[in-house]
C-alpha positions as CSV (number, residue, x, y, z in Angstrom):
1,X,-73.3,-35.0,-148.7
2,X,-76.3,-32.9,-148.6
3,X,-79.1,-32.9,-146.1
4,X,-82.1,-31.1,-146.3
5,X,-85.4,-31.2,-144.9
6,X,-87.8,-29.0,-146.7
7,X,-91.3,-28.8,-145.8
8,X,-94.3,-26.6,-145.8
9,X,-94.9,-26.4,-141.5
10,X,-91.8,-27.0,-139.6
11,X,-94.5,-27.2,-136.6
12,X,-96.6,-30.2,-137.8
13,X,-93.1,-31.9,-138.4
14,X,-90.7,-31.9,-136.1
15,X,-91.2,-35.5,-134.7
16,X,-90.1,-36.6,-138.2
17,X,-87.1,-34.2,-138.5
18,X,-86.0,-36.0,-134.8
19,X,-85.9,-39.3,-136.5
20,X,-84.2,-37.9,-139.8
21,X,-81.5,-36.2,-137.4
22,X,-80.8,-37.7,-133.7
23,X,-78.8,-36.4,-131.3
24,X,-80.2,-32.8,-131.5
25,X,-79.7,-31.3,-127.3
26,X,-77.5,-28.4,-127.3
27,X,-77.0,-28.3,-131.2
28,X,-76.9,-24.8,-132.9
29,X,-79.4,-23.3,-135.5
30,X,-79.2,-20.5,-138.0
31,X,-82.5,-19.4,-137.8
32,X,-83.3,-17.1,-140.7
33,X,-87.0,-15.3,-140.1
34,X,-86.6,-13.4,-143.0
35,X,-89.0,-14.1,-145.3
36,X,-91.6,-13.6,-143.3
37,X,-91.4,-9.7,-142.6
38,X,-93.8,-8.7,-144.9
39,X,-96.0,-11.4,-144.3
40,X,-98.8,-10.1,-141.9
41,X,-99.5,-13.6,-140.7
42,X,-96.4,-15.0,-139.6
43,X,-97.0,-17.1,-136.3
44,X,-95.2,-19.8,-138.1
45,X,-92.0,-18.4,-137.4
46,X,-92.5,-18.7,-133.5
47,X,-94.2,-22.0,-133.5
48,X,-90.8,-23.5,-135.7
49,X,-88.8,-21.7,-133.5
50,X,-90.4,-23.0,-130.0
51,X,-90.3,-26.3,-131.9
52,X,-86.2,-26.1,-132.4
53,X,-86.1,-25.6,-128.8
54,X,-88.6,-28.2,-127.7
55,X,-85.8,-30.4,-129.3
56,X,-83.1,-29.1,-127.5
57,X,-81.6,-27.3,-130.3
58,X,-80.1,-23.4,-129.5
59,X,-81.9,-21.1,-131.7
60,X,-79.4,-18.3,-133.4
61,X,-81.1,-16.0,-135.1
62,X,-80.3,-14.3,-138.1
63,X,-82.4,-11.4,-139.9
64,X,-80.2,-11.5,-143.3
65,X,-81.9,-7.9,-144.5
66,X,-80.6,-6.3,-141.8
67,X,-77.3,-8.0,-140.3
68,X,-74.0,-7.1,-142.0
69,X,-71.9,-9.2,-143.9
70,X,-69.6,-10.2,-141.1
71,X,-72.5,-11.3,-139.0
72,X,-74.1,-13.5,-141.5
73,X,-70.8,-15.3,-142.3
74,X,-70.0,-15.6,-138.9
75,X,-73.7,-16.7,-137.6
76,X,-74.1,-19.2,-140.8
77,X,-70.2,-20.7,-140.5
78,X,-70.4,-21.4,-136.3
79,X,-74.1,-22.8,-136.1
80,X,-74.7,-26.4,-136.9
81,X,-77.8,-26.0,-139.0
82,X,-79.9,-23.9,-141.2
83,X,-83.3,-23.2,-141.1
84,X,-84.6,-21.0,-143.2
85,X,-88.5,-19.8,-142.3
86,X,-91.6,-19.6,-144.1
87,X,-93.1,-16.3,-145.8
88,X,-92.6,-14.3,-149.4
89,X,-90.2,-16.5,-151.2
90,X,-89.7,-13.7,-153.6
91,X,-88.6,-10.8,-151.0
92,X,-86.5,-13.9,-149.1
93,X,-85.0,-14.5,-152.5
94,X,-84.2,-10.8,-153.0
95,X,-82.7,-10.7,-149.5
96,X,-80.9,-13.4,-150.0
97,X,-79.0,-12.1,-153.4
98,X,-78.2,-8.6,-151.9
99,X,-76.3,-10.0,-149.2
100,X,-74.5,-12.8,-150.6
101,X,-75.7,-15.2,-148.0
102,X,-77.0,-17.3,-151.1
103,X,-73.7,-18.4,-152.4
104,X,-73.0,-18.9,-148.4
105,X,-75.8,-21.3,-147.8
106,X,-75.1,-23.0,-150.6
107,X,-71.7,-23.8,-150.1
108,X,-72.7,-24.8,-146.5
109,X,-75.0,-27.1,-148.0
110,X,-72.7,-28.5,-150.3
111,X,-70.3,-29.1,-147.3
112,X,-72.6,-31.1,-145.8
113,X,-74.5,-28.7,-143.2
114,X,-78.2,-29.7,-142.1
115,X,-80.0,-27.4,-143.9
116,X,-84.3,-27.2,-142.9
117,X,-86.2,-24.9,-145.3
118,X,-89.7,-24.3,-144.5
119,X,-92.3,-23.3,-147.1
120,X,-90.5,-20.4,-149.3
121,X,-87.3,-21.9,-147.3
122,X,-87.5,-25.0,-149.8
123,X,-88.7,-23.4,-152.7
124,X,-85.6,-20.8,-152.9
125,X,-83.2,-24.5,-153.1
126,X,-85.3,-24.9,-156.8
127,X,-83.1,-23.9,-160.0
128,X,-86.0,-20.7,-160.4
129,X,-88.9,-19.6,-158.0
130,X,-91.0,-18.3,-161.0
131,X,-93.6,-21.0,-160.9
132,X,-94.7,-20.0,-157.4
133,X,-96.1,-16.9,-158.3
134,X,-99.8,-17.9,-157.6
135,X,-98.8,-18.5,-154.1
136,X,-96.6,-15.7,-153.4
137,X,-96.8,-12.1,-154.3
138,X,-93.8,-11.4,-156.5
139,X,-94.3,-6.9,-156.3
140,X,-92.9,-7.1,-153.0
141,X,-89.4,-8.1,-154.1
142,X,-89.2,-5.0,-156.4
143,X,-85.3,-5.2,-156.3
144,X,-85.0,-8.9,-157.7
145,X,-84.0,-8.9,-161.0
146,X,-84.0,-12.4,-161.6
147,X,-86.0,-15.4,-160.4
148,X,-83.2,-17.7,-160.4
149,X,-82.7,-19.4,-157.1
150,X,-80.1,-21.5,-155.5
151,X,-79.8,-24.2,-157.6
152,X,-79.1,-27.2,-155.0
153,X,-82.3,-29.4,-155.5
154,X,-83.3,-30.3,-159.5
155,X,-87.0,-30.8,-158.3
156,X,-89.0,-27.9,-157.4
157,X,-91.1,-28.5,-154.0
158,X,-94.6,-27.3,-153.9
159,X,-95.6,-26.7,-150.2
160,X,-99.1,-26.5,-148.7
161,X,-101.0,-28.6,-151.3
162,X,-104.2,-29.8,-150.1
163,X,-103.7,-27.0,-147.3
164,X,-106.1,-24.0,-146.5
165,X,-105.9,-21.2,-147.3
166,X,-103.6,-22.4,-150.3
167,X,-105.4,-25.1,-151.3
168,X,-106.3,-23.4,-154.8
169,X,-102.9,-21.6,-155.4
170,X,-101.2,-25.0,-155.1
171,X,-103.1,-26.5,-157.6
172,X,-103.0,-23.6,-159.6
173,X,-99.1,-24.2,-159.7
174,X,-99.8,-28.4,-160.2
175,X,-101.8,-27.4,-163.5
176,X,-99.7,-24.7,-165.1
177,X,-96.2,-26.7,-164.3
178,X,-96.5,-30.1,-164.0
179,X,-96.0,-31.0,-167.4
180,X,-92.7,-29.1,-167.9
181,X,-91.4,-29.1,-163.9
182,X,-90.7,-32.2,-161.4
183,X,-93.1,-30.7,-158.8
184,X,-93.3,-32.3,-155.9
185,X,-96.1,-31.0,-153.5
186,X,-96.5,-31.8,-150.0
187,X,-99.0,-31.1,-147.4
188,X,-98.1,-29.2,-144.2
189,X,-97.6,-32.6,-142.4
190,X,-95.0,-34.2,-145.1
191,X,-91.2,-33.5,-145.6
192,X,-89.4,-33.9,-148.8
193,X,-86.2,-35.8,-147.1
194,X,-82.5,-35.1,-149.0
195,X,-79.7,-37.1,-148.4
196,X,-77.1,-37.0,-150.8
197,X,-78.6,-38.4,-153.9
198,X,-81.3,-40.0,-152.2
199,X,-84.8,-38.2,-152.1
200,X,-88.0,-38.9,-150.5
201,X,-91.2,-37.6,-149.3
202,X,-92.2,-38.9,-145.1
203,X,-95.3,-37.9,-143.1
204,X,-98.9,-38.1,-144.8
């Protein structure tokens, strides 16, 4: 059964991510930063991380650009969760591809493996990450030839909404999509919750 908690600030949060998973001391995280290396504000990657440990959890982290093949199967098959961090969902997307670990993650997910995607971490889950092009900057990902994405949610998560500084992006993406996508934006203190079938948005 999957479970997934995607949303836009794994910081503003976490209390509801303890209630949707209990029992969290000493459990294992793949913690997958990569998305946010060429982001030149990207403090959201140690405030979710220092929020996985404030929990008990045991941070592993995984830089999938750089680690070899072995390490990201190993890291991704012994760790109990998944959490993928915020930043350019196109380069993360790119990253992703070239080293497999998206057909990895999404057989983990399939398995049944916690999986915790934050900002470009739950868009990637969409079928396609085209429609976040006002909100991310696509010329970074010069190697991605195509905008398909992993394919495990049929709803496509629109994170920040309401949230400075992407209040107008966000809304740019509500306007151009919303009659041809199921959007579903959330603000940086809501999570879009996943369990098996089930789906709902928690926080406010």
């Amino acid at each position: 059964m999957k479970k997934l908690f995607l949303v836009s600030s794994f910081e503003e949060t976490a209390s509801l991510f303890g209630a949707f998973e209990e029992d969290l001391m000493g459990r294992t995280v793949t913690f997958i930063p990569t998305a946010a290396i060429r982001e030149q504000v990207n403090f959201y990657v140690q405030n979710g991380r220092k929020a996985l440990e404030e929990m008990g959890l045991v941070v592993d982290e995984l830089e999938i650009s750089t680690a070899s093949p072995q390490e990201i199967e190993s890291k991704l098959q012994r760790n109990d969760m998944i959490y993928v961090t915020g930043g350019n969902t196109f380069f993360l997307l790119q990253e992703l591809k070239k080293s497999g670990a998206d057909q990895l993650i999404q057989a983990h997910i399939q398995a049944g493996k916690i999986y915790i995607g934050e900002s470009a971490g739950s868009i990637i889950l969409a079928p396609h990450i085209e429609y976040v092009k006002e909100m991310d900057d696509s010329k970074v990902a010069s190697d991605l030839e195509s905008y398909r994405a992993l394919n495990v949610i049929d709803f496509y998560p629109v994170p920040h909404h309401g949230c400075f500084p992407f209040v107008e992006s966000a809304e740019k993406v509500l306007a151009e999509y919303q009659s041809e996508l199921p959007l579903i934006p959330i603000t940086n203190a809501q999570a879009i919750v996943v369990e098996g079938d089930q789906i709902k948005v928690v926080g406010e």
